[in-house]
VMD Tcl script that draws the C-alpha trace (Angstrom):
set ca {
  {101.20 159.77 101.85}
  {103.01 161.92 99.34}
  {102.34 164.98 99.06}
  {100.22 165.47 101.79}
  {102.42 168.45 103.08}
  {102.93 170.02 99.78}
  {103.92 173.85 100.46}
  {105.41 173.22 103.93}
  {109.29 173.82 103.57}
  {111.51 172.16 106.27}
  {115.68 172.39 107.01}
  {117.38 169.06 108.29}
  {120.64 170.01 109.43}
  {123.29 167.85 109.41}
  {122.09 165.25 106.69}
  {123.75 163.49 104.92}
  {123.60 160.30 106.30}
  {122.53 158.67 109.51}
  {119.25 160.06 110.97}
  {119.42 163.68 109.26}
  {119.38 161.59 105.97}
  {116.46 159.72 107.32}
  {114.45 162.38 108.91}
  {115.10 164.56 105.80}
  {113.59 161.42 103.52}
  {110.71 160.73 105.57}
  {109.52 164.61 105.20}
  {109.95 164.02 101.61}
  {107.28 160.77 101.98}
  {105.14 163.34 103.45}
  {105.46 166.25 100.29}
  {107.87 168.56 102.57}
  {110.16 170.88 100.38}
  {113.48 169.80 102.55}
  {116.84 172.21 103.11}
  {119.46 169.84 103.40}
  {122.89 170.13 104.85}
  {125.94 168.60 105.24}
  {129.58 168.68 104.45}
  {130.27 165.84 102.55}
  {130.77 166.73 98.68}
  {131.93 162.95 98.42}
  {132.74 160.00 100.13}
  {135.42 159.78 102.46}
  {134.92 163.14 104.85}
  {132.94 160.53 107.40}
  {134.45 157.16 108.30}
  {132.61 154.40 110.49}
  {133.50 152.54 114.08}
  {135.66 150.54 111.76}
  {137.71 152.73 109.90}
  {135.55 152.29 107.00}
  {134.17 155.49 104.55}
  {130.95 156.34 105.09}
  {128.46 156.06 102.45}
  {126.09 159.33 101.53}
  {126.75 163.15 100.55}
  {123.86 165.79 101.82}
  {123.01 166.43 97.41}
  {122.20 162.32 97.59}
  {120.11 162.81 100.43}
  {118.53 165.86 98.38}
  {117.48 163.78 95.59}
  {116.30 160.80 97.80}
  {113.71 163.60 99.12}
  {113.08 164.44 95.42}
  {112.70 160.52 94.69}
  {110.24 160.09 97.91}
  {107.99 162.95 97.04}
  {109.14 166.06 98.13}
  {111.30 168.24 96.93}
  {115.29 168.19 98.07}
  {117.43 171.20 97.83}
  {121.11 170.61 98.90}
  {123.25 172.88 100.51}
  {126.82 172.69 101.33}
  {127.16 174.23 105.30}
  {129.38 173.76 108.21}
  {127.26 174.42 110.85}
  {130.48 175.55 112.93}
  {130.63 178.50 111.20}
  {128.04 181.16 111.66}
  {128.42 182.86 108.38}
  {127.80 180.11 106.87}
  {124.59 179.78 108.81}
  {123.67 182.81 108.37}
  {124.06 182.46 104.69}
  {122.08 179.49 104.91}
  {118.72 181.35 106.34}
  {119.14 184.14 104.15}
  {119.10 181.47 101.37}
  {115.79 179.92 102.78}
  {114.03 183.17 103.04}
  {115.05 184.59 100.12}
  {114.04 181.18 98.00}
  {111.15 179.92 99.81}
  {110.09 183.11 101.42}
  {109.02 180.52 104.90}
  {110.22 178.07 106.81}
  {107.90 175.52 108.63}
  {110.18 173.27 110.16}
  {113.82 173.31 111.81}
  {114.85 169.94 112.49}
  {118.33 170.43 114.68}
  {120.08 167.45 113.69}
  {123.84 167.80 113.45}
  {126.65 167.02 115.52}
  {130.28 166.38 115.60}
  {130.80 162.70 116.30}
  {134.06 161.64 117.13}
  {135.97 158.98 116.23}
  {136.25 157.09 119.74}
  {132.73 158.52 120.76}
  {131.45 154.12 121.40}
  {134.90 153.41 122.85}
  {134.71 152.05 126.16}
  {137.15 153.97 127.66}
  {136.59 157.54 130.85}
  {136.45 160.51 128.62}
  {140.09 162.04 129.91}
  {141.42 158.29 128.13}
  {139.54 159.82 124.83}
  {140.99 162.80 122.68}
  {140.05 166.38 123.90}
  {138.24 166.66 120.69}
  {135.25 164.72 122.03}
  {134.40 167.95 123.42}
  {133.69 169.25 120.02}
  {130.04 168.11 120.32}
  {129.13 170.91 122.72}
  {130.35 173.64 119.64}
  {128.38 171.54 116.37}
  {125.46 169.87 118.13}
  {124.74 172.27 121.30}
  {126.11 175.64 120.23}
  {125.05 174.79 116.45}
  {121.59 174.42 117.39}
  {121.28 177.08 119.39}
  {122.28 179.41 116.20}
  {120.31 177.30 113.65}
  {116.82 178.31 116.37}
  {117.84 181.95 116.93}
  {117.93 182.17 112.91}
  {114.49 180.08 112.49}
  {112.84 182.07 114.97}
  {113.29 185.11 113.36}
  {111.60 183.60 110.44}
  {108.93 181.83 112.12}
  {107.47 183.85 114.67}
  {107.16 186.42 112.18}
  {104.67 183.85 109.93}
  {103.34 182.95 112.92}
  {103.80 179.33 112.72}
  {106.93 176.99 112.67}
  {108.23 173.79 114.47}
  {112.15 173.89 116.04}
  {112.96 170.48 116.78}
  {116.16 169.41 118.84}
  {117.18 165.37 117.92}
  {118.02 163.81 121.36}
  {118.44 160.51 122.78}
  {118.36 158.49 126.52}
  {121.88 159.88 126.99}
  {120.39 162.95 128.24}
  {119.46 161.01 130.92}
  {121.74 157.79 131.37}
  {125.39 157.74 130.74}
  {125.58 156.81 126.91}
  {128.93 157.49 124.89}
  {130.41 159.87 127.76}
  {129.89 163.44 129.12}
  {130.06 164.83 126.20}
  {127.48 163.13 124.71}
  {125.31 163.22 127.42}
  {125.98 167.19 127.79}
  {124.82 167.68 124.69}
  {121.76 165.77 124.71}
  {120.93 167.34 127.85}
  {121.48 170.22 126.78}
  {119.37 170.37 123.69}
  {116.48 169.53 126.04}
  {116.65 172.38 127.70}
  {117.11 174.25 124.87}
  {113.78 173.39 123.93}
  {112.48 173.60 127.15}
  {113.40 177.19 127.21}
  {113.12 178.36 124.16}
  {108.93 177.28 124.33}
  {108.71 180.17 126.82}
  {109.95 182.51 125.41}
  {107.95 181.42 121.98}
  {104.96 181.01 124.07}
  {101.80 182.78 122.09}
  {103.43 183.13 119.17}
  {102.53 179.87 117.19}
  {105.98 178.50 117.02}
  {106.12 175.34 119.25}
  {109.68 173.88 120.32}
  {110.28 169.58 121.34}
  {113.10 167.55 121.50}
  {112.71 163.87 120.59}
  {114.32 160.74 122.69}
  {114.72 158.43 119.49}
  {115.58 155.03 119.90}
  {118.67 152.97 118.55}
  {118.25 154.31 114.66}
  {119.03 152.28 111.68}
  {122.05 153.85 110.07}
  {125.24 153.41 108.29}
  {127.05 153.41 111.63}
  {124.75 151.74 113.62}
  {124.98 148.62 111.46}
  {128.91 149.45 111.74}
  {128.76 149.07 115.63}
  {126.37 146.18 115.95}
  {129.23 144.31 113.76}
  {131.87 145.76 116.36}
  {130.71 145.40 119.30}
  {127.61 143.16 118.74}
  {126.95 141.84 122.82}
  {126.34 145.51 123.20}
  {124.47 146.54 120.52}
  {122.57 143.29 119.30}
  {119.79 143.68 121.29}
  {119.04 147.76 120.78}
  {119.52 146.73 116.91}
  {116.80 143.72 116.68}
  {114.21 146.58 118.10}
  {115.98 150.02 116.35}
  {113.47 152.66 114.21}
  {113.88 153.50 111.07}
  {115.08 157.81 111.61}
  {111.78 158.30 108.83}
  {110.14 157.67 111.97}
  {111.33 160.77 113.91}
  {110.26 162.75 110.59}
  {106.92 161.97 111.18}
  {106.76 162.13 114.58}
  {107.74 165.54 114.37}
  {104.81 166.83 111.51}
  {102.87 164.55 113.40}
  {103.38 167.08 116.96}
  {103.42 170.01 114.44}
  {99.74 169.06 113.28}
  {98.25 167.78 117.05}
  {95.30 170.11 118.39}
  {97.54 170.06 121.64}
  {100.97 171.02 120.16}
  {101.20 173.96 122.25}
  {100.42 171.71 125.43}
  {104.14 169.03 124.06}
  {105.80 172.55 123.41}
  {108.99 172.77 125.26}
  {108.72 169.10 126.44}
  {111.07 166.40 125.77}
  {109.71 163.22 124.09}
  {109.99 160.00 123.62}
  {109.54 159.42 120.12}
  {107.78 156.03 120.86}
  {105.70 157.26 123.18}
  {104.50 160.14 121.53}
  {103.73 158.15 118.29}
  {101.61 155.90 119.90}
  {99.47 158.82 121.26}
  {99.37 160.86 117.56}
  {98.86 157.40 115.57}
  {101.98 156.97 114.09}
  {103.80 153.86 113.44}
  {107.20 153.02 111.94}
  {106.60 151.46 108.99}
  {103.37 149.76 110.33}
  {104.88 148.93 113.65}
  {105.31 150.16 117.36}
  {108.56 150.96 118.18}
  {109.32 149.75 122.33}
  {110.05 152.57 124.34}
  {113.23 152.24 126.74}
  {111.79 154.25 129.34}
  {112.29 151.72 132.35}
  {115.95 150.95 131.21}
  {117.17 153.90 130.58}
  {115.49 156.33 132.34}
  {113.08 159.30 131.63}
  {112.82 162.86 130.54}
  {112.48 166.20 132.87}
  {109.18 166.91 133.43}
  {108.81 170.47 132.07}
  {108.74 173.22 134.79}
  {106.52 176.35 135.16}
  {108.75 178.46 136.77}
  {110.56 180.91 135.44}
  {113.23 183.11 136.55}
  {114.24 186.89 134.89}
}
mol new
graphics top color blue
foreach p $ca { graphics top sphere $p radius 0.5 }
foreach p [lrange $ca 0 end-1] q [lrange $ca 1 end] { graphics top cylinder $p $q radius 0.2 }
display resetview
């Protein structure tokens, strides 16, 4: 499978752990050069469920591209801070002269974001989602675009979840999936014709450092999800996958479930079908045709 996108350059925001870490590997598997961000220079920025330091920095997950076929290139960026964004594209264009693939990946999580507890209980800083994980990827896609449509080609893809839909985590979190949805709803019309698609992906219960945390801390809750949970790879071909379909222009500006949609491209986790949590958790907005100036 290496090497099979060789040429195609891709930014995973967000990455250095968890499912930016994982997405960013698995378009490494597939040859992807892969922009990756993060914040973490070293241990001890991120810190689990548990109080525990988080494993991973975004120039490991760089060389874990490098190590699964691609090409990593780490690069240190607070995607609160616009500059730095902007820095960041300038960077990419400048360096790589294209840009194939956004993959809209980080967020603020926050510490009490699994504590079972209404949301005015929590610390106002929960809200900080809505600025690094809506706002963010709103900025990350207006910078992309103006890269991609250009080209001609491109894929901006918003990582979202059944929280969109259910309550999961608390308003906050569910705003902000939500609201990535729509970003990619809207943003496919007004990228209509111009060979830049947009999706946002429902993943399932991921594999990462702290979901392994929380299935220790509260396992009645998480057991289950965890016995069934993807590997974030998984997402990372999903999304080339979508990028490479005959009818990506028809899943532009949809949201997906990443199970779903694998099992109608032919792609498998790791030789396996992932379950889709459709019936339990409920489903995504169909996409509407109307629009409104």
């Amino acid at each position: 499978m290496a090497g099979e996108r060789a040429g195609r350059v891709a930014l995973v925001t967000g990455a250095s752990r968890g499912a930016g870490a994982g997405i960013a590997r698995g378009l490494g598997e597939l040859g992807y050069t892969v922009y990756v961000t993060g914040r973490t220079t070293r241990p001890g920025d991120a810190r689990g469920w548990d109080g525990s330091v988080l494993p991973g920095t975004f120039a490991e997950t760089a060389e874990a591209v490098t190590a699964a076929g691609g090409r990593g290139i780490g690069v240190a960026c607070d995607h609160g801070d616009d500059g730095a964004v902007a820095d960041l594209f300038a960077r990419i264009q400048r360096d790589s002269g294209r840009l194939d693939m956004l993959v809209n990946n980080a967020a603020y999580i926050h510490h009490q974001l699994i504590e079972k507890k209404p949301f005015w209980e929590k610390e106002l800083g929960a809200c900080r989602i809505l600025d690094v994980g809506l706002r963010s990827a709103y900025v990350a896609s207006w910078h992309a675009a103006k890269i991609m449509v250009p080209q001609g080609s491109g894929l901006i893809g918003f990582g979202s979840s059944f929280g969109a839909s259910c309550y999961m985590h608390g308003p906050a979190y569910g705003a902000q999936k939500a609201g990535v949805d729509k970003l990619a709803h809207d943003m496919e019309h007004d990228l209509r014709g111009t060979g830049v698609v947009a999706v946002s992906i429902w993943m399932g219960p991921l594999i990462t450092e702290r979901s392994k945390i929380a299935s220790e801390t509260n396992p009645e809750q998480y057991k289950d999800f965890i016995a069934t949970a993807e590997n974030p790879e998984f997402t990372a071909h999903i999304l080339d996958a979508i990028d490479r379909a005959p009818n990506r222009d028809a899943l532009s500006g949809q949201t997906l479930i990443g199970a779903e949609i694998a099992r109608d491209l032919g792609i498998s986790d790791r030789g396996r079908d992932k379950p889709s949590y459709r019936e339990m958790l409920g489903s995504p907005n169909a996409k509407n045709p109307a629009a409104v100036y």
